[in-house]
VOGU-3710 file (C-alpha; in Angstrom, 3 decimals, decimal comma):
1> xxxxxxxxxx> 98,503/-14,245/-1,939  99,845/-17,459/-3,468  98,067/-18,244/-6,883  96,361/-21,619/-7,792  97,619/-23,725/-10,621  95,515/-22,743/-13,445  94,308/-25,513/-16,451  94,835/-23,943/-19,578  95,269/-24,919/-23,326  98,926/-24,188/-25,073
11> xxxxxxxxxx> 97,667/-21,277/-27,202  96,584/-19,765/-23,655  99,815/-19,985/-22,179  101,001/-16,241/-22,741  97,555/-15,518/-21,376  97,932/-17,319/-17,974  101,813/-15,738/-17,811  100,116/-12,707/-17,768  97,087/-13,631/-15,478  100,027/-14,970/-12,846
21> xxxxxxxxxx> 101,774/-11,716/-12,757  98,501/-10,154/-12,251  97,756/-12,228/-8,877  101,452/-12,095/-7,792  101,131/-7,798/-8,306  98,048/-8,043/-6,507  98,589/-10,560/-3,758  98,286/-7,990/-1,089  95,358/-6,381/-1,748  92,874/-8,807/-0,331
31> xxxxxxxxxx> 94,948/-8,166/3,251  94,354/-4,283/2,956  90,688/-5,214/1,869  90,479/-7,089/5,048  92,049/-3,866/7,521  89,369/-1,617/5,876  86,052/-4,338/6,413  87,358/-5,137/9,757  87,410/-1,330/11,188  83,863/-0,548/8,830
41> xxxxxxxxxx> 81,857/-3,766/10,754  83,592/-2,883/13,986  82,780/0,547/13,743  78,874/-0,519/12,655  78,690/-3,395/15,108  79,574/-0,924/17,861  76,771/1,336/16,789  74,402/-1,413/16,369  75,195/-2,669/19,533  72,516/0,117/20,790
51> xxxxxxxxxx> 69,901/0,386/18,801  69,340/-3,520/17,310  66,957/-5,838/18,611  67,216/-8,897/20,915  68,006/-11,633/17,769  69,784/-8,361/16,079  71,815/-7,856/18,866  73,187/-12,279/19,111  73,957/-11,771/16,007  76,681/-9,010/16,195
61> xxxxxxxxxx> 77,425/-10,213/19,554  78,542/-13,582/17,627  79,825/-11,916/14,880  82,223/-9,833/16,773  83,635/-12,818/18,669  84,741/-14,543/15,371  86,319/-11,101/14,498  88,908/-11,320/16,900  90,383/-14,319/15,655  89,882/-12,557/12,017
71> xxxxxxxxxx> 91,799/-10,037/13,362  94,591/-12,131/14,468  94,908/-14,179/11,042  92,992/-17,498/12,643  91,404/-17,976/9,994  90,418/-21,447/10,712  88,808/-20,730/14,245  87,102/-17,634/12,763  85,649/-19,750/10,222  84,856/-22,735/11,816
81> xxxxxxxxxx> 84,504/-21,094/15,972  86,852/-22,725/19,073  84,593/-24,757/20,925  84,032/-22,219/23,200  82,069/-18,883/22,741  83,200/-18,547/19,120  80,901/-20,063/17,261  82,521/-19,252/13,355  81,342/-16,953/10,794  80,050/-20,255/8,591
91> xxxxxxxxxx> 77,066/-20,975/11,871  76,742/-17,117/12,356  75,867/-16,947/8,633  73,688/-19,881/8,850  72,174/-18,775/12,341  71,382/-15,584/11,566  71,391/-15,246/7,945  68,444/-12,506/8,432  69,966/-10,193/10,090  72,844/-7,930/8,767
101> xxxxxxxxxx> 75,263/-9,503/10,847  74,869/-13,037/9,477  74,864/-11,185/5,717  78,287/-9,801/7,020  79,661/-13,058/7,873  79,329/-14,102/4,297  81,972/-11,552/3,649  84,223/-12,537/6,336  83,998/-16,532/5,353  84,571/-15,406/1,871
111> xxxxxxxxxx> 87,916/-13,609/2,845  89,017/-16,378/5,079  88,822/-19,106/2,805  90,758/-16,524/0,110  93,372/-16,147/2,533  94,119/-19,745/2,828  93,683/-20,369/-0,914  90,366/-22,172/-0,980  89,250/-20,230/-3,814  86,106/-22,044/-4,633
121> xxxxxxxxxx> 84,856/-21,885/-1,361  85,252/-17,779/-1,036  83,330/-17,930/-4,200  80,664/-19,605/-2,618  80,759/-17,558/0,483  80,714/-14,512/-1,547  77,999/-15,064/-3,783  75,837/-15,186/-0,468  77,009/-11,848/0,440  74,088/-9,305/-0,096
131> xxxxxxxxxx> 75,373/-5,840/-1,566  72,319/-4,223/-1,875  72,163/-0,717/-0,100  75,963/-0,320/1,174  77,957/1,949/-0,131  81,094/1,290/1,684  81,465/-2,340/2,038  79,655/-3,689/-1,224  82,529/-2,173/-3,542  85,416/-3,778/-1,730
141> xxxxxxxxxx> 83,228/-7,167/-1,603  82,843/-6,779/-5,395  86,347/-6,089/-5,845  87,208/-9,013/-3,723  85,208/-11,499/-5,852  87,388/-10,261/-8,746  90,349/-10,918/-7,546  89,178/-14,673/-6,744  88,059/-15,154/-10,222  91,335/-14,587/-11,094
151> xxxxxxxxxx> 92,910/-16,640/-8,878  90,690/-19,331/-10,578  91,295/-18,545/-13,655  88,282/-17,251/-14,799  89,074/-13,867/-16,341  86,188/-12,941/-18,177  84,302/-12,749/-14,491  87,194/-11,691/-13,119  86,776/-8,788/-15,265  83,030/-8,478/-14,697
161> xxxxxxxxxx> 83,428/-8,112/-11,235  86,207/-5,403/-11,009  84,361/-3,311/-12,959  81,283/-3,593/-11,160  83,000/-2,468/-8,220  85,023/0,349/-10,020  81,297/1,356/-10,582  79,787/1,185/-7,374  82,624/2,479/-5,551  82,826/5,451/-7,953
171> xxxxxxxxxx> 85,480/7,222/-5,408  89,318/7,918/-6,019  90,191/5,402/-3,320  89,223/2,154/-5,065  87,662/2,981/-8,486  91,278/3,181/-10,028  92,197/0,367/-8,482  89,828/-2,057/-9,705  90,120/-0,222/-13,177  93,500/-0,918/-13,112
181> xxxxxxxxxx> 93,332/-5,008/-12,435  90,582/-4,950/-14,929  93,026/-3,209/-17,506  95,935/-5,548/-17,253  93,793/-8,782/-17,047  92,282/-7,198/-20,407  95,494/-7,426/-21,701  95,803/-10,809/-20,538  93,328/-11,875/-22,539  94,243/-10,247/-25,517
191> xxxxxxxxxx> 91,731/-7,132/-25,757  94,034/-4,237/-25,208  91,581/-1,762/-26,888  88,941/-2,662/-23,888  92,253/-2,141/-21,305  92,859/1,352/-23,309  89,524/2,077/-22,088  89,836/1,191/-18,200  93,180/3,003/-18,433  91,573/6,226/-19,684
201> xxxxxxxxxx> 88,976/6,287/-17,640  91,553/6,515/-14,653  93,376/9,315/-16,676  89,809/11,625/-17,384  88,192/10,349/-13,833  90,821/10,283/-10,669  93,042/12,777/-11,243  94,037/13,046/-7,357  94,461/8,980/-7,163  97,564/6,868/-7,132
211> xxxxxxxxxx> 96,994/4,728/-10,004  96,975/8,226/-11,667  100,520/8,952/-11,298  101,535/6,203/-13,431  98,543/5,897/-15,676  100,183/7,362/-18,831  102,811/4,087/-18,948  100,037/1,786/-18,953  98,020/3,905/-22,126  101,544/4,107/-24,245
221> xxxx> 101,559/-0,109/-23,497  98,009/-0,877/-25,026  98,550/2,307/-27,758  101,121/0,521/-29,912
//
């Protein structure tokens, strides 16, 4: 994902380098994000599907239409609907905002506008985005807000976030992942001691991860 220009002091500069590198590294990570939501709501819409309630039932029914252009990178006409019988996640948020379908489309107007850079407005969209009681989805959502903080520049939340979502994930699939971010943006800001930690925890924790293999480099780097 392409990075914003940040506004930083001088004596930050080496910071930012840093905090660049980071998004650059990380660029991708929002698109695999966006595989895994897409097959968890189809997967739940297609279950709902029999089960919901009339006004339940619109909403997924809505939802899943702005999915498909999701699903094809049209971002704009997922966001925003065609004219047609897409209506965009933005009304089926607004629309339908009580039902888990319209909570959902936070989430998918929050990716959208982080795909095309609008970093403020993902913000927005996914501090709408209700968390409470998923397991599955809430961790990558929390991750995801991370990694926009970062691409504004804010690293401190940046931070906050990751680790919140290293938390609630709590599974060797993601935890080391958003440990990791949250490591190297420590080290952006200039608190290797608090990166140590993230690093370690990967090292005692996830043994059978990815971010495993490697860990040891990234301890020796914050240990001298």
């Amino acid at each position: 994902m392409a990075k914003q220009p940040i506004q930083t002091a001088p004596e930050n500069i080496e910071a930012v380098t840093v905090t660049e590198a980071f998004i650059d590294k990380y660029k991708k990570h929002i698109i695999y994000g966006c595989c895994a939501i897409v097959l968890i709501a189809a997967a739940w819409i297609c279950y709902a599907q029999f089960i919901s309630k009339p006004r339940n039932q619109k909403a997924n029914e809505a939802l899943f239409k702005c999915e498909t252009y999701f699903s094809q990178e049209n971002y704009e006409k997922a966001l925003n609907g065609d004219g047609q019988g897409c209506i965009g996640f933005l009304k089926v948020a607004d629309e339908f905002g009580s039902t888990k379908a319209g909570n959902l489309a936070h989430l998918y107007a929050g990716i959208c506008y982080a795909q095309t850079e609008k970093f403020e407005e993902a913000k927005a969209e996914l501090d709408h985005f209700s968390t409470k009681g998923d397991i599955i989805i809430s961790p990558a959502a929390l991750g995801l807000l991370g990694n926009v903080y970062a691409n504004l520049g804010q690293n401190d939340k940046a931070i906050e976030y990751l680790l919140k979502a290293a938390k609630s994930a709590d599974n060797a699939s993601l935890s080391p992942t958003f440990l990791l971010q949250a490591g190297e943006l420590y080290e952006a800001i200039g608190k290797p001691e608090k990166a140590h930690d993230c690093y370690k925890e990967i090292k005692n924790r996830y043994v059978n991860s990815m971010a495993y293999q490697d860990i040891d480099k990234y301890i020796e780097r914050v240990s001298k």
